[in-house]
C-alpha positions in Angstrom: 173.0 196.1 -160.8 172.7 192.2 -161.5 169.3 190.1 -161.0 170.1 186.7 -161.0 167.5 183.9 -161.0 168.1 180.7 -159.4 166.2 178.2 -160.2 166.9 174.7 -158.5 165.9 171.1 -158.4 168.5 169.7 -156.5 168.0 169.7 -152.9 172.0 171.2 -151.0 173.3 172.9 -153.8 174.1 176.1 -152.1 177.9 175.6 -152.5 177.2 175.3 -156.3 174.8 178.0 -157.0 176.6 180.3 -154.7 180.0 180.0 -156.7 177.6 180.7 -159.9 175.7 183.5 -158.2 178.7 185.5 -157.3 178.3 189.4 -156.9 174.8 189.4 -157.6 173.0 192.4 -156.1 169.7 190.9 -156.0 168.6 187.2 -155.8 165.1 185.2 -156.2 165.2 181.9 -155.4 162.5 179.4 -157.1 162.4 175.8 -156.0 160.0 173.6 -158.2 157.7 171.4 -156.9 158.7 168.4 -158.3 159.8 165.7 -155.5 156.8 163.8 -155.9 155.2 161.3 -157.4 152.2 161.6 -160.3 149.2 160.9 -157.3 150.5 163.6 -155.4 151.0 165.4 -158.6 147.3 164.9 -159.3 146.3 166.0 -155.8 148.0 169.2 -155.9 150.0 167.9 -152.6 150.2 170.5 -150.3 153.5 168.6 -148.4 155.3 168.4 -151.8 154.9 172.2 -152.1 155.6 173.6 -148.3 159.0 171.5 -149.1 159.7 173.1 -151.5 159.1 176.7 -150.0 161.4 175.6 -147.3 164.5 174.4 -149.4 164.0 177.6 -151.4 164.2 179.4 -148.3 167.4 177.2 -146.7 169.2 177.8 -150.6 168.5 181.6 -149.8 170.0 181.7 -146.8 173.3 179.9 -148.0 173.9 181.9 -151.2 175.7 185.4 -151.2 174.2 188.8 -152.2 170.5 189.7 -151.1 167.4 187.7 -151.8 164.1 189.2 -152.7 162.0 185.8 -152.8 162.5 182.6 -152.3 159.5 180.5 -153.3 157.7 177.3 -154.2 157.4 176.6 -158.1 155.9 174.9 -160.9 156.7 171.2 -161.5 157.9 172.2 -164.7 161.2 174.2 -164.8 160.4 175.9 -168.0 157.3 177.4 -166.5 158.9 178.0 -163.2 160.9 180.5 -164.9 158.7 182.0 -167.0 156.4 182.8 -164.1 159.5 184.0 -161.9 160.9 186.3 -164.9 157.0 188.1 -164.7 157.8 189.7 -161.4 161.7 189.5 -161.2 164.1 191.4 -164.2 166.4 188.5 -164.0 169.9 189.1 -165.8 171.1 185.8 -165.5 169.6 182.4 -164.9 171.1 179.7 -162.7 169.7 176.6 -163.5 170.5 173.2 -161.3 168.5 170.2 -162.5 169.3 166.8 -161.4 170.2 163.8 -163.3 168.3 162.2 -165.6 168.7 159.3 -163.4 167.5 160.6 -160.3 164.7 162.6 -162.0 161.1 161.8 -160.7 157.9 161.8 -162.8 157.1 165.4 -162.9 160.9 166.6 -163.4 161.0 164.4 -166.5 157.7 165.6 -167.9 
């Protein structure tokens, strides 16, 4: 059995992640909350993170195998992860980041 954890900051990657995901027999999908800026960072913007949710749940539904969750995350990617790996024995982690360039405030952070 392969858990694979995808974790993603850029918004249509399906085509990417899926080739990465391949076979896996269980997916959770984890889409940070980090397109927005630092006032709506400081405000906890709800917007920000019901986006999120639903391009975590769009990626799910593009990428092969079966996903348990697909879900909103932490700005940062590092604790996104760490908080995903407490309920999901990931194998393998897929991580898709933006550019540097393109980053926003939070993603940079």
């Amino acid at each position: 059995m392969r858990n694979v954890l995808v974790v993603s900051t850029v918004v249509h990657a399906e085509a990417a992640l899926g080739a990465q995901v391949g076979d896996a027999d269980t997916i959770k999908v984890v889409v940070p909350v980090v397109r927005q800026g630092v006032l709506d960072w400081l405000a906890n913007d709800q917007s920000a993170f019901a986006h999120a949710e639903r391009v975590a749940e769009r990626t799910a539904d593009q990428l092969p195998g079966v996903t348990v969750e697909a879900v909103a995350g932490e700005a940062d990617v590092v604790l996104a992860i760490r908080d995903a790996l407490a309920t999901f024995a990931a194998d393998e982690i897929v991580v898709a980041v933006r550019p540097e360039d393109e980053e926003r405030f939070v993603e940079s952070k």
